[in-house]
C-alpha positions in Angstrom: 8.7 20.7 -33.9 10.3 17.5 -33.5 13.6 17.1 -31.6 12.9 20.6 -30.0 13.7 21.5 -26.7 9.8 22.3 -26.0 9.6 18.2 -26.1 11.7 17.9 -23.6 11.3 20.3 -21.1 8.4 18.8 -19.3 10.4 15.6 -18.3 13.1 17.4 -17.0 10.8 20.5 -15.1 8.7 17.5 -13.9 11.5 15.7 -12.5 13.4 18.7 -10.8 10.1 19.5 -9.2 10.1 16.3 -7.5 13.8 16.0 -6.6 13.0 20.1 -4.6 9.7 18.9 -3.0 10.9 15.1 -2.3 14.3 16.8 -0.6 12.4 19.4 1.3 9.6 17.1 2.5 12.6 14.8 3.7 14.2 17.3 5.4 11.2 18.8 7.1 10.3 15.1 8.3 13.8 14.6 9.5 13.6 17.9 11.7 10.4 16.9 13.3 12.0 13.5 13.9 15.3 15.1 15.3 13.2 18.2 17.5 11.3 15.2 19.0 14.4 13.2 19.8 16.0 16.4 21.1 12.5 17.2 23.6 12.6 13.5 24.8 16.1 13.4 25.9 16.0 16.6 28.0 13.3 15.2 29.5 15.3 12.3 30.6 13.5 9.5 28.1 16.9 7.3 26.8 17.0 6.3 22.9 19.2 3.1 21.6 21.1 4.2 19.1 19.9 2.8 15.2 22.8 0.1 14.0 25.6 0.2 11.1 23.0 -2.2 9.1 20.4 0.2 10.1 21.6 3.7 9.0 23.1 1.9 5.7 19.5 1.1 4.9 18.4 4.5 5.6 20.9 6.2 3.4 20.3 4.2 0.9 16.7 3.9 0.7 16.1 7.6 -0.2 17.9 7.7 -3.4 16.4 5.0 -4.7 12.8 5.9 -3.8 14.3 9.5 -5.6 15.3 7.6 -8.8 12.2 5.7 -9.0 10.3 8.6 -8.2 11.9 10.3 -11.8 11.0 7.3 -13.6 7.5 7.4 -12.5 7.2 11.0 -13.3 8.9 11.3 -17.0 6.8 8.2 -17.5 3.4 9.1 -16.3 4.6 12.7 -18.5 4.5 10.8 -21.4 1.7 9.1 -20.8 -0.4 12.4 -20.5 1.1 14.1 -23.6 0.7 11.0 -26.0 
């Protein structure tokens, strides 16, 4: 059964399970953020807006967690099959 597509799978089911739930949880906390922004400034409380550096960091911080998030899994995978 070597070099089967059964070998595999695992690693690559793992991995799209965590890219769904790791999008969706970021999404759901980024609409809780954004409701709470929205209720605060209709009731008249003022927000500073994030910087250039700021929002740079924050787009680029979630795909790396992502990638090293898929590294941890396909290798914590193969540490439970072995």
């Amino acid at each position: 059964m070597n070099g089967s597509w059964a070998n595999f799978f695992p690693y690559f089911a793992g991995a799209f399970k965590i890219i769904v739930l790791g999008i969706g949880a970021y999404l759901a906390i980024k609409w809780h953020f954004d409701e709470e922004r929205r209720v605060r400034e209709a009731e008249g409380v003022v927000f500073d807006k994030p910087s250039a550096m700021k929002k740079l960091a924050m787009i680029l911080a979630f795909p790396v967690f992502l990638v090293i998030l898929i590294l941890l899994v396909i290798y914590a995978t193969n540490w439970f099959l072995d």
